[in-house]
N, C-alpha and C positions, 0 to 999 in steps of 0.2 A: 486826643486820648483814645478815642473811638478807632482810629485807624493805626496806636500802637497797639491796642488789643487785638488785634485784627492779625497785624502782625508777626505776636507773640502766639498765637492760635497757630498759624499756619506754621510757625518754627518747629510746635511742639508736635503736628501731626508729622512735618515730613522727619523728625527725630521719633515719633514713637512707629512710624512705616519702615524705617532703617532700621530699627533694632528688633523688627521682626525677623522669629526663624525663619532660615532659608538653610535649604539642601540642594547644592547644586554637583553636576556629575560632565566633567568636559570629556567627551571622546575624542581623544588626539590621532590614533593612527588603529588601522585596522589592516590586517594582514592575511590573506586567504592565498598562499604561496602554489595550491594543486593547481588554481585556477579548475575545482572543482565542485560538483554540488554537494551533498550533504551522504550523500547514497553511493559519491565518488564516483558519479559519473561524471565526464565533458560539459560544463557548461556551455561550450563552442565550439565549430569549427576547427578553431586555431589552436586549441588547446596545446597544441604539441610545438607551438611554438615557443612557448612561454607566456602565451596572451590569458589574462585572467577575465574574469566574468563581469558583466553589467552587473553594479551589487546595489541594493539599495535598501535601507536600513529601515528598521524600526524599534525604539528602545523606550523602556519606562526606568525610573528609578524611584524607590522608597526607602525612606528612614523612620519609616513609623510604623513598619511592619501591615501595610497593605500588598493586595496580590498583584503584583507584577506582571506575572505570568502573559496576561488579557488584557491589558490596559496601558497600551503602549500611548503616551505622552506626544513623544516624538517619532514622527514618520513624517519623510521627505518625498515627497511626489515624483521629483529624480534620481538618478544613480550619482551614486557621492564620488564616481570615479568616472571624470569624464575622456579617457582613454584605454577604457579597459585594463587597468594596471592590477598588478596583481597585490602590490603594498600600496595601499591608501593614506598617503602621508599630509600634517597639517589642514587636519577635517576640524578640528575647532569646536566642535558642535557638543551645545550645549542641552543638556536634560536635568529637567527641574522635577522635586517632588511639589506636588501642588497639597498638599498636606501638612508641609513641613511647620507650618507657623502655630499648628495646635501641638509639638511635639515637647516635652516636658525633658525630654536628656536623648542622648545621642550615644550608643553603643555599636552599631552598625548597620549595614545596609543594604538592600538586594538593587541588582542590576539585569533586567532582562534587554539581549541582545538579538534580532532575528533580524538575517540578512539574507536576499533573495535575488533571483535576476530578474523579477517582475516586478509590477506592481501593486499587482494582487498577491503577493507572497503564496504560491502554488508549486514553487520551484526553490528550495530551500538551498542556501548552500551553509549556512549552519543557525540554531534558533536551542539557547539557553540559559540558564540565571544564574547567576551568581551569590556568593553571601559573601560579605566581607566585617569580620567582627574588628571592629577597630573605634576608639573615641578621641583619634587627632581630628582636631577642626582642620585643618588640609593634609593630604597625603600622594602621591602615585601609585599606579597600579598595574603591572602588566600579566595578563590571565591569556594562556594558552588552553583549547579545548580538544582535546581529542577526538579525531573523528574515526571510526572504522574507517579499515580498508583505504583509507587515502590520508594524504596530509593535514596534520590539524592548522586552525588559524587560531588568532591571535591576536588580541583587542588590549590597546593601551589606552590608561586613562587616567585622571585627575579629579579628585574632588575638594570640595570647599563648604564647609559650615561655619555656624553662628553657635547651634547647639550645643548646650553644653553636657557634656558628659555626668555618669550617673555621681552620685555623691561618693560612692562605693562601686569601684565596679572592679571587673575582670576582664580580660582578654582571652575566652576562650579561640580554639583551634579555625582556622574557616573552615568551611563547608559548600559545597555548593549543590541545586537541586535539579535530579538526573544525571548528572555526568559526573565524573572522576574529578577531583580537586587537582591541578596542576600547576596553581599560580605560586608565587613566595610568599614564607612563613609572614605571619603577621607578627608584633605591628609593622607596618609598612612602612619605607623610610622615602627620601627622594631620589638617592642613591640610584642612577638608571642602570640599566641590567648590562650587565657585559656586552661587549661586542664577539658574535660569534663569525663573524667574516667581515671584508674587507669593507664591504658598502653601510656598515654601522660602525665604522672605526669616527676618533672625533677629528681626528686630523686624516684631512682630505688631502695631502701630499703625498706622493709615491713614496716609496721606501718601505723600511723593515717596522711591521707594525706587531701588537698581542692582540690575539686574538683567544675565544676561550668557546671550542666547540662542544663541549660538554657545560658550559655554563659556570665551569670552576677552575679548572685548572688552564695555563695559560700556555697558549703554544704562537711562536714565532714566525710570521708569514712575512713574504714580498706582496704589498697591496701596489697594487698598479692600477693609480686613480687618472681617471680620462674623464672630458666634456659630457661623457650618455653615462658616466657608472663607474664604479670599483669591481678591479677584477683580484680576486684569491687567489694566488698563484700557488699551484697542491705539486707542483714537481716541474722541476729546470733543470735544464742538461746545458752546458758551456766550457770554455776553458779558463775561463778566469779565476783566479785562486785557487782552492787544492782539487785536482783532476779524481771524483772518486767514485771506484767501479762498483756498480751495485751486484756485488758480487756476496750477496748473502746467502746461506744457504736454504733456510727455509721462509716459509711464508710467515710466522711468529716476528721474524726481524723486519718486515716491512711494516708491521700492524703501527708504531709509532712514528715519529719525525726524525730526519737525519741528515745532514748538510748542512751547508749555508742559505739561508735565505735573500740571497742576489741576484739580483739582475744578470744575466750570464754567469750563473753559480750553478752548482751542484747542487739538487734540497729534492727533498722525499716530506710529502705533508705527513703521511704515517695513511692505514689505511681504515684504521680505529675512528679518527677523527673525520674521513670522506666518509665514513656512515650515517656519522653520529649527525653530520650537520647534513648532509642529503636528505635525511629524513624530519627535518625542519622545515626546512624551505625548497622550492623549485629552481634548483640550477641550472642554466645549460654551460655545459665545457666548451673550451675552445683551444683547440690546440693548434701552436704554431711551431712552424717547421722553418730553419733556415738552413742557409751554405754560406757560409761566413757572414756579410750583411746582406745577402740578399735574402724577403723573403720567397721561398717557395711556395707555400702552401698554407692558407687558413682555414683550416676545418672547425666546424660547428656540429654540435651535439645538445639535443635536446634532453628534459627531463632525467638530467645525468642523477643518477642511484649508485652508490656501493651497499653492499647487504651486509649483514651482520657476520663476526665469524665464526660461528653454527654455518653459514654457507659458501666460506672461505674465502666472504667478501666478493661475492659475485657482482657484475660492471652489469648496468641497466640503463641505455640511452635509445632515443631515437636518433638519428644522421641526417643530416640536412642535403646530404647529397648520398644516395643509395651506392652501395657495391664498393665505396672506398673507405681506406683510415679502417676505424674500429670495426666499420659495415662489410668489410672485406669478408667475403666467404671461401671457405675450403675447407668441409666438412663441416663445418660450425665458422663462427663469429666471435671476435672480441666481446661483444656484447652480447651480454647471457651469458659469458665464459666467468669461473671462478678464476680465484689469483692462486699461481702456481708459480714455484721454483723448479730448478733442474731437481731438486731431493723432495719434494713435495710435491709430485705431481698429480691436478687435477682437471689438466684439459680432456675435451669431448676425442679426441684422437689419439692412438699411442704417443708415448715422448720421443720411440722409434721414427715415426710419423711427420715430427716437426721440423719443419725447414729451418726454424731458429736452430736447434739444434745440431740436424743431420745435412746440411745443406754441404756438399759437395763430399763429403764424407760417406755418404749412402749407408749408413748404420755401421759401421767400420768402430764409431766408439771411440775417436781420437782427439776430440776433443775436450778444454777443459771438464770439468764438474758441475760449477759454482759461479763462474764468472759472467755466464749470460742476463744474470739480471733477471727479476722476478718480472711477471709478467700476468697480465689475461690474455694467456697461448691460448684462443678459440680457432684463429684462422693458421694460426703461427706463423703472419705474414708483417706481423708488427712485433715493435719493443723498443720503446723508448728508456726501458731502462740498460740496455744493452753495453758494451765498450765503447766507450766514447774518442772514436780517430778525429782528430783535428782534420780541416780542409787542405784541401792542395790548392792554393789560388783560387780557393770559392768552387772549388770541381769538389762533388762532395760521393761523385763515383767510386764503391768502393774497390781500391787496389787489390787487385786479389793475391799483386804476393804479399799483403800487407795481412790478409785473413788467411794465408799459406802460414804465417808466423804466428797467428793468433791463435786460429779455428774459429775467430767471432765477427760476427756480421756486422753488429756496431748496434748505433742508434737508427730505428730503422721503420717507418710508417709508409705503407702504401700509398699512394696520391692517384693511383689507375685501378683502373676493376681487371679481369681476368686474370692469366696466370701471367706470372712474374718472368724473371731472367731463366731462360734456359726453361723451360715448364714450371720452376719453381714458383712456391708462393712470393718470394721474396723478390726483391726490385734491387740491391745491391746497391742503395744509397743508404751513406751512413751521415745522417744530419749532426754537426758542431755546434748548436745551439737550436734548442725545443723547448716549449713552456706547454703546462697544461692549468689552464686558469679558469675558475669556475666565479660565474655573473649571475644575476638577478635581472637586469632590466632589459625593454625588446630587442633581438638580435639584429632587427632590422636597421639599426642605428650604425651597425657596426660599420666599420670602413674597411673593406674586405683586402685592401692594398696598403693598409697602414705595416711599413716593416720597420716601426721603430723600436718594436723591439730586437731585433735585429741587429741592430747599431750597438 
């Protein structure tokens, strides 16, 4: 009798210890895409490779309306990112209110975040709280923070209670303390957030994926998923299906998407949407150049930017290898250059000036209008969106009674520094197949001789 009581005791503590409140807060994935600190400077060296910061966290959470602020719970002695990455994904880490079990109802709840490259947190790469009014006993949550001057991050999470909500309540607005509200409306659902590029799509297979770089509206990519990463493919030149010349006349018709989105297809991402999500996350470009299946050339660009168009979508990269491709100089550079058409022109040099344009014609003015293809004319020694001539047997030299007929250079990116053909800027190769596809994860992975796209 003595040891069913005994029992019966120990059944009802660990039923009356279970049915204690509990507030728990799981952080799943953190996001710090500058790979910078809070002040926007370099947390690194590398920064400019795409390499992100040693981060290491410290986070409190409350449902009872204690300060957060100072009272961080959780702080981890290491950095939660043990290769420097710049998205910290399946961190799992769990933050407890240690109050939660005196709490009488459950309306909402603060989250302080502060992430640093030490471990004295002296070097901030961002530190703020959140308010989240909500009385689902679970929910998700993904809260982007703003930071001056540099890219903001981006903390995704999870919570879980016992607590029950007030008898009467309301759901007001969230709120968050010090910084600008930018997370989604409450209540909050499970619902995860759109994918805005290729490397958050759900299906990890190549092909034509939606993507939504505004967060709402959905636009049509070629996701080209490989072993290290998903690449965003933002504009393809090929001959496969309908051959078509970007031959629009102002800068306004590029600002959206146009083509096919295939694999040796014709597609313009639009130049509305390279702003919108550059300014999200840290991309590097990479652009590939063939001559039928061979490829020629893989260039790498760092920190790839387009700007807003108040600055007519100005191109902002660092070049992994100086003086070619977009790095190519002749009075200016691709980069830094705004987008210009032949009727919209905003290159750093006359349009007199530009070898896209005046190249063997010497200002003569006999060439078309419209049909050269919008461009960032900084060096005017590239343009991928130019007329697109099929190869001669993988010779992708361009035929000059072929630009006798034309007056158009082609598809056309430097691969050499100095001047070009003849003094010109220009090299007189007109590539049949080019991609420009923008990644997230280290460049170093990359396989510099893969031409399968190409094929």
């Amino acid at each position: 009798m003595l040891k069913t009581s005994v029992l019966l005791a120990c059944l009802a503590l660990t039923t009356l210890a279970s049915a204690q409140n509990y507030f728990k807060v799981l952080i799943r994935e953190i996001d710090n895409p500058a790979g910078t600190l809070l002040d926007g400077q370099p947390c690194g060296e590398f920064g400019f490779l795409g390499v992100g910061c040693n981060v290491y966290l410290r986070a409190a959470v409350s449902a009872t309306g204690k300060n957060v602020s100072s009272n961080d719970t959780l702080a981890l002695s290491g950095p939660i990112n043990s290769h420097m990455e710049t998205r910290i994904s399946n961190l799992n880490l769990v933050v407890s209110d240690d109050q939660a079990s005196t709490a009488e109802s459950f309306s909402s709840f603060d989250l302080h975040i502060a992430l640093a490259t030490d471990s004295n947190f002296t070097k901030f790469i961002d530190d703020y709280v959140i308010h989240i009014s909500t009385n689902q006993e679970q929910g998700v949550y993904t809260y982007t923070n703003l930071r001056p001057g540099t890219l903001s991050t981006t903390v995704s999470i999870a919570w879980s209670t016992n607590i029950a909500p007030p008898s009467t309540t309301s759901t007001p607005e969230p709120t968050t303390t010090g910084v600008p509200f930018t997370g989604s409306t409450l209540p909050p659902t499970t619902t995860p957030k759109p994918p805005i590029d290729c490397s958050e799509v759900v299906n990890k297979t190549s092909g034509v994926q939606t993507i939504y770089p505004d967060g709402v509206n959905p636009v049509r990519v070629y996701c080209d998923q490989t072993s290290y990463g998903g690449y965003t493919v933002i504009q393809s030149r090929g001959t496969i299906g309908q051959n078509i010349t970007f031959d629009y006349p102002h800068v306004s018709n590029y600002s959206t998407s146009f083509g096919t989105p295939e694999k040796g297809n014709n597609y313009w991402f639009g130049l509305e949407n390279m702003y919108l999500i550059s300014g999200v996350k840290n991309y590097t470009l990479q652009i590939d150049l063939c001559c039928g299946t061979k490829l020629i050339a893989k260039q790498i660009y760092h920190k790839f930017q387009v700007g807003a168009a108040a600055n007519n979508y100005a191109l902002s990269a660092k070049a992994d290898i100086a003086g070619v491709g977009l790095d190519y100089s002749s009075s200016g550079k691709d980069l830094a250059a705004k987008f210009s058409t032949y009727t919209d022109w905003n290159g750093p040099k006359s349009k007199d000036s530009c070898d896209q344009f005046e190249f063997w014609d010497d200002n003569k003015d006999i060439g078309p209008s419209n049909a050269y293809g919008g461009w960032w004319y900084g060096s005017c020694g590239n343009n991928l969106n130019g007329f697109l001539y099929p190869s001669n047997a993988g010779n992708c030299t361009l035929d000059l009674t072929k630009f006798d007929a034309n007056k158009l250079l082609g598809v056309n990116m430097r691969t050499t520094s100095g001047q070009g053909y003849a003094g010109y800027d220009v090299d007189l190769q007109s590539y049949d197949r080019v991609r420009m596809a923008l990644f997230t994860f280290d460049s170093a992975q990359i396989d510099r001789g893969d031409a399968s796209f190409c094929s």
